[in-house]
C-alpha positions as CSV (number, residue, x, y, z in Angstrom):
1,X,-8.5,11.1,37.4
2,X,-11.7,12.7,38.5
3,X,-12.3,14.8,35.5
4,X,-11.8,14.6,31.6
5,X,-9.3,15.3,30.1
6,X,-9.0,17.5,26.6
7,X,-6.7,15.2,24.7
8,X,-5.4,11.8,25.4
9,X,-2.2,11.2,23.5
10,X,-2.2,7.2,22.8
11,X,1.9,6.0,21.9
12,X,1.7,2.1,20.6
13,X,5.2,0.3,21.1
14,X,7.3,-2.2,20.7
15,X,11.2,-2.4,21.5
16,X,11.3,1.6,21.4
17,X,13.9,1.8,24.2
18,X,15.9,4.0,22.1
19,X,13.5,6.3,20.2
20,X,10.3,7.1,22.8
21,X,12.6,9.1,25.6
22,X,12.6,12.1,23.1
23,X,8.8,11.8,22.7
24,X,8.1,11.3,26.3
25,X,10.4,14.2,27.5
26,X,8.7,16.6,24.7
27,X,5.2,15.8,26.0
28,X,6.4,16.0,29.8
29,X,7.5,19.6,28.9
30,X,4.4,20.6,27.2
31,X,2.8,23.8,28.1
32,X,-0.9,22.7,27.9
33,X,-1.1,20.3,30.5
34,X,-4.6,19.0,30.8
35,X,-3.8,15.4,28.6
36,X,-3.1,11.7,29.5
37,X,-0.8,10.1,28.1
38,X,-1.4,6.3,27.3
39,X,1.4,4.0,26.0
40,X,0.0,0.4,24.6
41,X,2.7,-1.8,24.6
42,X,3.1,-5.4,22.4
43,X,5.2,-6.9,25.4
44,X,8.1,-5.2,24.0
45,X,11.8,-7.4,24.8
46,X,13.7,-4.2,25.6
47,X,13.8,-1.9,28.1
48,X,10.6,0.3,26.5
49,X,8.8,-0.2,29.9
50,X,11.6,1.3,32.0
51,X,11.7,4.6,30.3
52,X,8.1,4.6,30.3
53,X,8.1,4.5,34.1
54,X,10.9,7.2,34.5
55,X,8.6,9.4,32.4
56,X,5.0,8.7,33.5
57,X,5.8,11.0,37.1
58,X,6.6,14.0,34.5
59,X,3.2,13.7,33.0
60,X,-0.2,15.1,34.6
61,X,-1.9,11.6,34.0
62,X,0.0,8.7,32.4
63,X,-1.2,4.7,32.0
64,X,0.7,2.0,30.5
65,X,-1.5,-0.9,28.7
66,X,-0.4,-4.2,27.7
67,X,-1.8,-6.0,24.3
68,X,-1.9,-9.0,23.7
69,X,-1.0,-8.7,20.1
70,X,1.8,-7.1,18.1
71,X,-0.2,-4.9,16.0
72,X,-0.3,-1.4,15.2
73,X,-3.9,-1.0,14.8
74,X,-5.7,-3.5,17.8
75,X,-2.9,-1.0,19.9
76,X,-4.2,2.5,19.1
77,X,-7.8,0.8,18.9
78,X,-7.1,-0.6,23.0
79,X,-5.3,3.3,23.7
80,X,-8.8,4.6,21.7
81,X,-11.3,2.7,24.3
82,X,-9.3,3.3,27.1
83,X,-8.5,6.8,26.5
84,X,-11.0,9.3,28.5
85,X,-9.7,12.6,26.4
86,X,-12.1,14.9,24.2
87,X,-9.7,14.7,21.3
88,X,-7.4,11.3,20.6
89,X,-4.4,12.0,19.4
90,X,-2.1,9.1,17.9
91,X,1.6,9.6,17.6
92,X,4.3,7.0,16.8
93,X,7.1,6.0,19.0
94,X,9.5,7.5,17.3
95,X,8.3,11.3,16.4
96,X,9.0,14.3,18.1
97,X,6.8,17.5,18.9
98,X,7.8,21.1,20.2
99,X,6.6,21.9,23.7
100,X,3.8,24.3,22.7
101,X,2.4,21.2,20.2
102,X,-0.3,20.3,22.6
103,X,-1.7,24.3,23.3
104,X,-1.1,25.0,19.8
105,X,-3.8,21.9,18.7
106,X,-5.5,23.2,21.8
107,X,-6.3,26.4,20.4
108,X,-7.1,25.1,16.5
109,X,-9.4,22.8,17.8
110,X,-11.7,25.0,19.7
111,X,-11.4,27.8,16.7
112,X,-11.9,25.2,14.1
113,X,-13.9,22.7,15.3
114,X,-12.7,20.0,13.7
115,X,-13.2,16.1,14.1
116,X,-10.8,15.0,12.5
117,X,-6.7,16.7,11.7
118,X,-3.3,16.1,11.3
119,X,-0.3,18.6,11.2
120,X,2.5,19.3,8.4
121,X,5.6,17.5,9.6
122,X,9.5,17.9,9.5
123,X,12.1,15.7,8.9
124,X,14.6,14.4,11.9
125,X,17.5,15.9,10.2
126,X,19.2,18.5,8.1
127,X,19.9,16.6,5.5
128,X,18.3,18.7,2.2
129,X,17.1,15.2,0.7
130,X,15.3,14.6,4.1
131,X,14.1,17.7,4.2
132,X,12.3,18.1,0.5
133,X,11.2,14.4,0.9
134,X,9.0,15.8,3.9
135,X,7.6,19.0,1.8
136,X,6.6,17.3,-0.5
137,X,4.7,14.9,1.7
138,X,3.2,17.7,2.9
139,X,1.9,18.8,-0.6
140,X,1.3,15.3,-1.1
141,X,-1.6,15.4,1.8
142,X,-2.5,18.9,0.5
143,X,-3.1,17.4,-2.7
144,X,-5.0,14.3,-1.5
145,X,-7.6,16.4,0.6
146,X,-8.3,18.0,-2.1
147,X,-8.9,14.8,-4.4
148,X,-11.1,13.7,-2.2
149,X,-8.5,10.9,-1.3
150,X,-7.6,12.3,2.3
151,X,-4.5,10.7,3.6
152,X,-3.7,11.1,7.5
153,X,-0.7,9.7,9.2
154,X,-1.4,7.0,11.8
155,X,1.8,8.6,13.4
156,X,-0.1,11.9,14.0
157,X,-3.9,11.5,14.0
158,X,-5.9,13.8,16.2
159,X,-9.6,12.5,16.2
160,X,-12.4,13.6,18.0
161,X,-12.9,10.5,20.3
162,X,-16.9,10.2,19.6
163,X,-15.6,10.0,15.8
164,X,-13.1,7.4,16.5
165,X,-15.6,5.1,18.2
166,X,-18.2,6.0,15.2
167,X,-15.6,4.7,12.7
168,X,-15.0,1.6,15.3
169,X,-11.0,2.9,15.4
170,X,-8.4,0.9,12.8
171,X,-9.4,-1.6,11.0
172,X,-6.8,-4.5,12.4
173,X,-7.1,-7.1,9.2
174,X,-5.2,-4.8,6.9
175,X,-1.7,-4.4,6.9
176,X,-0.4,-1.4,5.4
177,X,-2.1,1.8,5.1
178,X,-4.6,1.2,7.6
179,X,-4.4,5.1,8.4
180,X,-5.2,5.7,4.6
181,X,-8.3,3.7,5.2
182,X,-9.1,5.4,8.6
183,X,-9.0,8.9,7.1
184,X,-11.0,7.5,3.1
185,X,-13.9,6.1,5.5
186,X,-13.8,9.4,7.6
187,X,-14.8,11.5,4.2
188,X,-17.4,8.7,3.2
189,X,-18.8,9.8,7.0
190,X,-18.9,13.4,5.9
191,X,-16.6,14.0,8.8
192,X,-14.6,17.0,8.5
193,X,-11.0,16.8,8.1
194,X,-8.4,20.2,8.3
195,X,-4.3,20.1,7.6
196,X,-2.9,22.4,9.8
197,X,0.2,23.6,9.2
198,X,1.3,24.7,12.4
199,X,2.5,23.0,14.6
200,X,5.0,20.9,12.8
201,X,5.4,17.2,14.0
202,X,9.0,15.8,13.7
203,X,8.7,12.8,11.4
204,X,11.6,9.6,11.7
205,X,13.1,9.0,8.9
206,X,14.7,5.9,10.7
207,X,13.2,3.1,8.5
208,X,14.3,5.0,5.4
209,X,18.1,5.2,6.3
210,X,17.4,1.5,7.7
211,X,15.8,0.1,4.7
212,X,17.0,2.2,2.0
213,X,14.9,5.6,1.1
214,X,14.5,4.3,-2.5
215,X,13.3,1.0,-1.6
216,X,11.0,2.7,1.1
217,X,9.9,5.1,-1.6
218,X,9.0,1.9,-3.5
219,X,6.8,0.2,-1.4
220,X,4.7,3.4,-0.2
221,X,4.5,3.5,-4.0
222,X,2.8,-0.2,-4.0
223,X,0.3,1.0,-1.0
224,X,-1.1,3.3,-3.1
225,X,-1.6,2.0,-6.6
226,X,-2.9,-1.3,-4.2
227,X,-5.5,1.1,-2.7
228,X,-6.6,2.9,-5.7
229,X,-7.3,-0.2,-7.7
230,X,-7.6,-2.9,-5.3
231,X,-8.6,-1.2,-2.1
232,X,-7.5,-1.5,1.5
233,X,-4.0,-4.4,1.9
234,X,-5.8,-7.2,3.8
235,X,-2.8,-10.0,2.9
236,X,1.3,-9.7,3.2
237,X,2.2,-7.2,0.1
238,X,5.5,-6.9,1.6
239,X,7.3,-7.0,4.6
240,X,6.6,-3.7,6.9
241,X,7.4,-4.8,10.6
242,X,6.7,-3.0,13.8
243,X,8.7,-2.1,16.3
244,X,12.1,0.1,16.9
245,X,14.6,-3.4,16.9
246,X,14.0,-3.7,13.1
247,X,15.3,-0.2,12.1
248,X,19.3,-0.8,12.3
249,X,21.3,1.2,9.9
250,X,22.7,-0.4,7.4
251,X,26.6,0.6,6.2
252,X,26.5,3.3,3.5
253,X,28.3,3.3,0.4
254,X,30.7,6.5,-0.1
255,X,29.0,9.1,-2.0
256,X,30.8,11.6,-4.2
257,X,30.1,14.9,-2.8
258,X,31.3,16.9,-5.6
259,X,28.9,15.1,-7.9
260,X,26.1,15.5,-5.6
261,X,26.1,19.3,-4.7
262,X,24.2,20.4,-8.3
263,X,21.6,17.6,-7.6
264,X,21.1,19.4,-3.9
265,X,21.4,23.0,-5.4
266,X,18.3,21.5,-7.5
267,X,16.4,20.4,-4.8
268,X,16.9,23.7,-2.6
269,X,15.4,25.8,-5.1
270,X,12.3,23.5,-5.8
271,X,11.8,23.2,-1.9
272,X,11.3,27.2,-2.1
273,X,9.5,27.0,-4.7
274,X,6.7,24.3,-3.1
275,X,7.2,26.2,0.1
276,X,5.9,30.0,-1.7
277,X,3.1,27.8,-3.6
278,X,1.8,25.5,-0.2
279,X,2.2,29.3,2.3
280,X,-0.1,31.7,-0.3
């Protein structure tokens, strides 16, 4: 690559044969075009490297790393110092983004200026419980910006890259929540930090179906009381494993329909509700 490129999108993996052909074919389509893509794999068992190289041809510039270590954090950090972009952006394996994402971060970074963002996000499905789980994690990072408690997603970070180094990247002793941290040390840095709410990134729900969204709900829960009154989770709180073989559906019990439809009626009119109040 002889010159720079404007963003360098950095995937960390591990047994995503499944989930990263629908992120990989979204960013081949993309209608900005000057990025590198950089997948950091943990010597995945599957066939992740295979789709990798049936994608990287699509892409204007695309590199495939190899850690050492099966760990979220060291990965991005290895994608962060090998990455020659402007801006960093860090997405998970298993999201999806539109194919004007790229020129639509494009255009809010050179307007806004900012070092540091992340984007609303949608659910992966229809479903109504899916979808008000995402809005209000939306007006859950709303909130937190404005508490001074700034919460971005490791699964859709976009960092200036001179910020990233100056916060030496993810800190790779905690286990959970070391995007919390990232984005808590950024504000003690005074480094700006904007929500934007277009465009929309495509969250997986895959470990909530997988684990149970209650139970999931539960332990997010447990992150954040841990990191308001004991800080950052250095030691095993629970167990929150990498990688896409660990996210197999469990069988569902039979839900009464009938029963459920007020409950969703309920949620439907909140949603629009949050919606009017997050838009004005």
């Amino acid at each position: 690559m002889s010159g720079k490129p404007f963003f360098s999108v950095i995937i960390p993996s591990l047994n995503e044969e499944k989930y990263l052909p629908t992120l990989l074919s979204s960013l081949s389509k993309q209608t900005y075009r000057d990025f590198e893509l950089i997948v950091v794999d943990g010597k995945s068992d599957d066939k992740t490297i295979l789709v990798f190289n049936k994608y990287k041809n699509l892409m204007p510039h695309a590199f495939l790393y190899t850690s050492e270590k099966r760990n979220v954090s060291y990965q991005r950090n290895l994608g962060g110092q090998k990455a020659k972009g402007k801006y960093l952006i860090f997405l998970d394996a298993d999201v999806d983004v539109g194919q004007t994402f790229l020129e639509e971060l494009h255009i809010a970074a050179i307007k806004q200026k900012f070092q540091l963002a992340t984007t609303w996000v949608v659910p992966d499905s229809k479903r109504p419980i899916d979808q008000m789980m995402m809005l209000l994690a939306n007006l859950g990072t709303e909130i937190a910006k404005g508490v001074n408690k700034p919460f971005v997603g490791g699964y859709n970070t976009i960092v200036r890259k001179d910020v990233f180094l100056r916060l030496k990247g993810f800190r790779e002793e905690i286990r959970i929540g070391e995007d919390q941290d990232f984005a808590i040390r950024a504000k003690e840095k005074n480094i700006s930090f904007e929500i934007l709410k277009e465009p929309h990134l495509t969250f997986s729900l895959r470990r909530f179906r997988a684990r149970g969204t209650l139970n999931i709900v539960r332990k997010l829960a447990q992150v954040e009381i841990h990191h308001l009154t004991r800080g950052p989770i250095t030691s095993e709180l629970f167990d929150y494993p990498m990688g896409g073989h660990v996210h197999k559906v469990k069988s569902k019990r039979q839900i009464n329909l009938a029963k459920f439809n007020t409950y969703i009626h309920g949620i439907k009119k909140l949603e629009r509700k949050l919606t009017h109040l997050l838009l004005e």
